[in-house]
N, C-alpha and C positions, 0 to 999 in steps of 0.2 A: 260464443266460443266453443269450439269440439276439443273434449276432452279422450283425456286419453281412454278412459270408458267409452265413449261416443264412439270415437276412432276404432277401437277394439271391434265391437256390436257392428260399425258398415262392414268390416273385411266380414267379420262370421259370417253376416247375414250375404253375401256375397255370394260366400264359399257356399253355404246351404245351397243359395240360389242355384248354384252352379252345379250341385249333383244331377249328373243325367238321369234322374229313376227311368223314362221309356227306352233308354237302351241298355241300363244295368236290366233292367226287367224282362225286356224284349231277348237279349244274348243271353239268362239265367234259363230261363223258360224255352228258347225255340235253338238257341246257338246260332242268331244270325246276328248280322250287323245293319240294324235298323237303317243306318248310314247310308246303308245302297237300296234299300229297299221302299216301294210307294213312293210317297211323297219326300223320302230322305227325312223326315222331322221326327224330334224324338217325342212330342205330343203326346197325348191318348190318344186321338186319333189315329194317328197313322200306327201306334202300337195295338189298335183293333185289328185294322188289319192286317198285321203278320203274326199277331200273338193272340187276337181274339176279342170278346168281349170282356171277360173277368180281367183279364191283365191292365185292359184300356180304365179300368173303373179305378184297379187299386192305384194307377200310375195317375191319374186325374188327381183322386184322393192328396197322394203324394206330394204332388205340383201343388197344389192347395196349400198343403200344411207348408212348403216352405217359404209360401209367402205371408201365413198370417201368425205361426208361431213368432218367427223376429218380430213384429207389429204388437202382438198381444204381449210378447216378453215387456216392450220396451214401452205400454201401456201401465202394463202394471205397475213397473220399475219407476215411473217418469218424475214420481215427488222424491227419490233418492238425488241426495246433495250430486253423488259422482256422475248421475243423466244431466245434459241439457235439458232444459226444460223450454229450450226455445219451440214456438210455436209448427216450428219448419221442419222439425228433426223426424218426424213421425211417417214424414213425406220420404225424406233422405230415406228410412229402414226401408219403408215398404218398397221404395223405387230399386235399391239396391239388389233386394230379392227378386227383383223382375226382370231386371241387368243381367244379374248370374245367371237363369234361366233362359234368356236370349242370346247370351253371349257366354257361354258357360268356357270358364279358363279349363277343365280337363275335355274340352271338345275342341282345342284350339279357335276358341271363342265360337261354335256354332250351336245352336239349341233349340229351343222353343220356339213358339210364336208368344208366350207370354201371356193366353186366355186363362187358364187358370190358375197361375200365383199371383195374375192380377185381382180373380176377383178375393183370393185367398188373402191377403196383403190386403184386401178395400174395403172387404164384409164388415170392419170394425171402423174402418172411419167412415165410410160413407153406406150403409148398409140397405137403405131407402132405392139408392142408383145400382146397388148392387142388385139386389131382388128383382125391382124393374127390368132392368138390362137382361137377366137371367131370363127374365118370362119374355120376352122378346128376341132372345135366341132359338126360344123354342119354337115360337110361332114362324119365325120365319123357315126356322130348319123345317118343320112340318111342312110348312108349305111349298117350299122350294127344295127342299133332298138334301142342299150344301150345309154343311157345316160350317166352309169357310165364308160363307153369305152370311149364315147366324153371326158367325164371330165377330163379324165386320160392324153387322147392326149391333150387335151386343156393345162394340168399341164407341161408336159414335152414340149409342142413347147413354154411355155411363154420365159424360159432363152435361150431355143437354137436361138429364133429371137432376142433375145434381143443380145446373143457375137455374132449373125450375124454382126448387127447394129454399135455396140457399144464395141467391144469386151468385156475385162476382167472388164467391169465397176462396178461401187458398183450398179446399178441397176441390173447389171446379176446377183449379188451375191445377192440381196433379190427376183430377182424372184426364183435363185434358189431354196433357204427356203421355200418360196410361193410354187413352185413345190413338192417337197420333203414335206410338210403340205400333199397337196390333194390327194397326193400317199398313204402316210400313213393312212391318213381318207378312204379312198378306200378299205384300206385293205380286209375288208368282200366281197367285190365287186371283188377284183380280184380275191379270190377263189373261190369266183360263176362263176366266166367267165371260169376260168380254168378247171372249173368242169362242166361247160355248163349247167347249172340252174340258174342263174343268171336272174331278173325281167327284162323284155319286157318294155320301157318307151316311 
């Protein structure tokens, strides 16, 4: 049963999710609207390039924290009478923070692609698939120039390390969703790749 705590903690962790940091960042710093600009995404990525390196790191940063402070909050919390303590609910925060940031309500739901409050929001439950996934972004960034290739691989290795690990667990099944998110958010990105026009990152 979701209480009214419970209830409380998805909208916050929502609303967190849903702060744009790469275009508050990006319009504090340069006065543009990330919105029309590159890739239109309020990422670090595409906040590299209109606003630079340093902006792209602290706006990652950012994306980060508001996926794993709601997770770590409701960690801590999770033996208080007023949490569920059901096994599921852990999945709900972090999912929620990842929602907000893809669908962000003061962007009239447009936002992210969801790479970094996923791994922000994952590094405590599944930390093993997160690492993995992480060092696998890089390798293939390196080797191939894309980011949005890294990101793709980084989406599809998070559940296959995790039923390494772990097999059929409920943590496979929400990295899968997490998976299956950044694919989807991808989608412009992989008929660039396909089509070999795809932005150099």
């Amino acid at each position: 049963m979701i209480t009214a705590s419970n209830a409380f903690l998805i909208l916050i962790t929502y609303l967190l999710g849903s702060i744009p940091f790469g275009y508050i960042i990006t319009k504090l710093y340069t006065g543009k609207n990330i919105l029309d600009l590159g890739s239109g995404n309020v990422g670090s990525t595409n906040v590299g390039r209109i606003a630079g390196k340093k902006m792209s790191i602290i706006t990652q940063i950012l994306d980060m924290l508001k996926g794993f402070l709601p997770v770590a909050v409701y960690i801590y919390f999770a033996d208080n009478k007023d949490f569920a303590n059901s096994p599921y609910f852990v999945y709900i925060i972090a999912l929620s923070a990842i929602i907000g940031h893809n669908f962000s309500i003061f962007l009239k739901f447009k936002g992210g692609k969801g790479v970094n409050t996923t791994l922000g929001a994952s590094v405590l439950i599944a930390p093993y698939s997160v690492f993995i996934s992480v060092i696998v972004y890089f390798i293939v960034k390196w080797r191939f120039k894309y980011v949005s290739l890294g990101s793709i691989f980084l989406a599809i290795t998070l559940p296959i390390i995790e039923i390494i690990i772990n097999n059929f667990s409920l943590t496979f099944f929400y990295l899968l969703i997490c998976s299956i998110l950044i694919v989807i958010m991808h989608r412009k990105n992989i008929s660039r790749l396909l089509n070999k026009n795809e932005i150099i990152s």
